[in-house]
C-alpha positions in Angstrom: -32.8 5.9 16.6 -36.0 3.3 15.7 -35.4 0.2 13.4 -37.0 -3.2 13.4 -37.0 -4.6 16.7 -35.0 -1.4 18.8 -35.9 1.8 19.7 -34.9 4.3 21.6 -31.3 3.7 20.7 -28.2 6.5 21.5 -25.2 5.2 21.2 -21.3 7.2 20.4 -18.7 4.9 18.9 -15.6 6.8 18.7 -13.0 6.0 15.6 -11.1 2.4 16.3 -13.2 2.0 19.1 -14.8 -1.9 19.0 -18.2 -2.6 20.3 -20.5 -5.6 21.0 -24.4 -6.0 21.0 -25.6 -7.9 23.8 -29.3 -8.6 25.0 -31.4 -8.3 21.7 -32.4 -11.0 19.8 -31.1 -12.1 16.6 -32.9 -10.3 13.7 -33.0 -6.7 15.6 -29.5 -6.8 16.4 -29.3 -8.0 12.1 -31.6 -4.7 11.5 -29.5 -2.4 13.5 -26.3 -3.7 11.9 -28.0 -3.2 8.6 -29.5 -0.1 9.1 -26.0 1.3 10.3 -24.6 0.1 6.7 -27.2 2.3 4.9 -29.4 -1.0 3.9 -32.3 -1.0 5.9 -34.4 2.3 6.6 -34.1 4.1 10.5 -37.8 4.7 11.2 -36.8 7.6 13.5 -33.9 8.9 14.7 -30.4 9.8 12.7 -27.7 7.2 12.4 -24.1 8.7 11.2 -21.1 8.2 10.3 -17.8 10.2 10.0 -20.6 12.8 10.5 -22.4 11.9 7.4 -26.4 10.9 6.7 -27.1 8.4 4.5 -30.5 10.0 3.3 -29.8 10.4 -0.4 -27.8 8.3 -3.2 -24.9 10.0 -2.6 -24.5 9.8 1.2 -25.9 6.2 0.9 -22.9 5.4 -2.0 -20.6 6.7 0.5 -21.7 5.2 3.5 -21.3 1.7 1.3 -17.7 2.9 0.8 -16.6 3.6 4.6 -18.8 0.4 5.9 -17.8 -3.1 5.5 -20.4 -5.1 6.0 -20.6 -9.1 6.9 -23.7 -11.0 6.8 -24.5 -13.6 9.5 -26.9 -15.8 7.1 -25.6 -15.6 3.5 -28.1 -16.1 1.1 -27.8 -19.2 -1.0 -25.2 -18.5 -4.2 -26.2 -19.9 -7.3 -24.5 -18.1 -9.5 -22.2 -19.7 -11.9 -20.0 -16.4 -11.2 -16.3 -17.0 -10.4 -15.4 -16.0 -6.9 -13.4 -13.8 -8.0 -15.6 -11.8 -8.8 -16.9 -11.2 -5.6 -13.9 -10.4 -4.5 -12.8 -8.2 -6.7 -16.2 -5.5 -5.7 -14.8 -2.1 -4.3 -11.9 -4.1 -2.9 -7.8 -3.2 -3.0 -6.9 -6.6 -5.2 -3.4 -6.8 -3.1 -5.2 -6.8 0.0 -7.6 -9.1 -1.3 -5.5 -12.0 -2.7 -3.6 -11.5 0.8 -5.9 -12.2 2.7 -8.1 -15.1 0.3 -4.6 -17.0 0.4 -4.5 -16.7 4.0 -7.6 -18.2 4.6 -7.1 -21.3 2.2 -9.6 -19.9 -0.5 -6.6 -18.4 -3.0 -7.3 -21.2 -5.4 -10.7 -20.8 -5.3 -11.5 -18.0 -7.3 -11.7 -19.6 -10.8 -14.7 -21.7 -9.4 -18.0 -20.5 -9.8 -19.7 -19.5 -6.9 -22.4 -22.1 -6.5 -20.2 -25.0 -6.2 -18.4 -23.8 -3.3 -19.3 -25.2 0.5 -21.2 -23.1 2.1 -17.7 -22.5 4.9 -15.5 -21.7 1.7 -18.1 -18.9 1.1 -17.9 -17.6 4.2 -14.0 -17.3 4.0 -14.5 -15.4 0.9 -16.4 -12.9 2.4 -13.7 -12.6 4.8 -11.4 -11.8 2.2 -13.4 -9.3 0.9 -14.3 -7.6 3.9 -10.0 -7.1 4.5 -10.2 -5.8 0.7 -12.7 -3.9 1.7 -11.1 -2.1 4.5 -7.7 -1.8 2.4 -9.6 0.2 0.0 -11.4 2.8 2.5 -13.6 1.2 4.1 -12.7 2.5 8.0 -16.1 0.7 9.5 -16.8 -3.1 10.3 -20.0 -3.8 10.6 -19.9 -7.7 11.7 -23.5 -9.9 12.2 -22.1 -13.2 13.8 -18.9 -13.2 12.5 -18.6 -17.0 13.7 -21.5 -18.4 12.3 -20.9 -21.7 10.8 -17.3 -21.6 11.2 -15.2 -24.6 12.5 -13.0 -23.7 15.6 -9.7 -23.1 13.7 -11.6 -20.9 11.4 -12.4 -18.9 13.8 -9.4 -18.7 15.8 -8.0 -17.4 12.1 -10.7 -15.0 11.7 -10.5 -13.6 15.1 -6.5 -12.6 14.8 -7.3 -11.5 11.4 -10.4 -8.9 13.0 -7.8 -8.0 16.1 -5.2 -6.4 13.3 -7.6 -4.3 11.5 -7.6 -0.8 12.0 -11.3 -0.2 12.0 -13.9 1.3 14.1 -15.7 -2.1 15.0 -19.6 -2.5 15.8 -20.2 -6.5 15.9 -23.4 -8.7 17.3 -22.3 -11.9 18.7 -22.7 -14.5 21.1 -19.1 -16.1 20.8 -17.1 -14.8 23.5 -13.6 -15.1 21.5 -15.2 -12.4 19.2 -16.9 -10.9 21.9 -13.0 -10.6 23.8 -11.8 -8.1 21.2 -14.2 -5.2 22.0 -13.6 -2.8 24.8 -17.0 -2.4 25.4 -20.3 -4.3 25.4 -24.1 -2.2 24.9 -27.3 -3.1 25.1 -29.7 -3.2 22.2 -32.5 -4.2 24.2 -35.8 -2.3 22.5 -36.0 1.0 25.0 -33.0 0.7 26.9 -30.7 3.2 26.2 -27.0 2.7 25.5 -24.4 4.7 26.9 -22.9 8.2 25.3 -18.9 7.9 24.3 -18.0 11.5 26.1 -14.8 11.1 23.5 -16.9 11.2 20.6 -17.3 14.0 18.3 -19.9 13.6 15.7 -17.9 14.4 12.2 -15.2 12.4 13.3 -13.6 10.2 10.9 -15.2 6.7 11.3 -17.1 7.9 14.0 -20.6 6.3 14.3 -23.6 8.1 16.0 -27.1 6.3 16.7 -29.2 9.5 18.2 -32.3 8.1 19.5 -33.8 11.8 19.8 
């Protein structure tokens, strides 16, 4: 498959399998991720997942569904929104209050969004993404999941990744994240990536990137 900044890209990722980008820079790697959610076009190519295209509003509704996507860069909040709000968006509210009380930002959620640190949004979007997957969602889809977290942050977030049951497609340079995938590919533009010979396209929470 072609997006911005890679080409040429085949790559299996069987269900509960956890991968890492390595070797492309920074905003391809973002493109990838973001084109794999259903949010940024494939210029050539066929991405899927569970077997399915996300080509027309109803493939790309479901693909939103069965992908949990976190941002590396979060744009700047400045809504007066509570947080709770955010984290109450195609999430399973158990799951959700779980894992925002986990993460020290249960008490947050009658705040509005713009007066929060930029940290305690970050952990909010942590808690949704759990929500997320409690609901449906069998894909992670993780851009620098350690970006401007402090070191016991991250150790948090890390054990909290390690217990999901997901398939897991993550871009980062932290080797703590990096630890929890069993396999690292390239995203280099024209290198190709290895096949997964265990993958069958159609698979539940498979994810296929055909470069053909």
């Amino acid at each position: 498959m072609t997006c911005t900044g890679v080409r040429d890209l085949s790559l299996d990722i069987g269900a509960g399998e956890r991968v890492v980008l390595a070797d492309g820079d920074g905003d391809a790697m973002t493109a990838l991720l973001r084109a794999v959610a259903g949010l940024s076009p494939v210029g050539g190519g066929r991405i899927t997942v569970g077997g399915r295209d996300s080509r027309t509003p109803s493939e790309r509704a479901w693909r939103s569904r069965a992908c949990a996507w976190l941002p590396a860069a979060l744009a700047p909040v400045r809504s007066r929104m509570p947080a709770a709000g955010l984290l109450s968006r195609g999430t399973h509210p158990t799951a959700v209050a779980f894992a925002a009380g986990l993460l020290g930002v249960g008490e947050l959620t009658g705040r509005p969004l713009d007066s929060l640190t930029g940290g305690e949004t970050r952990r909010l979007y942590w808690a949704r993404l759990v929500g997320r997957v409690a609901a449906g969602a069998g894909v992670v889809l993780a851009d620098e999941p350690a970006e401007g977290l402090e070191a016991d942050d991250r150790d948090a977030l890390v054990r909290l990744l390690a217990a999901l049951p997901v398939t897991l497609l993550m871009s980062t340079a932290d080797p703590v994240f990096a630890a929890l995938c069993d396999r690292r590919v390239s995203a280099v533009p024209g290198r190709s990536s290895p096949r997964h010979p265990a993958v069958t396209d159609g698979a539940p929470n498979c994810v296929v990137l055909d470069g053909n």
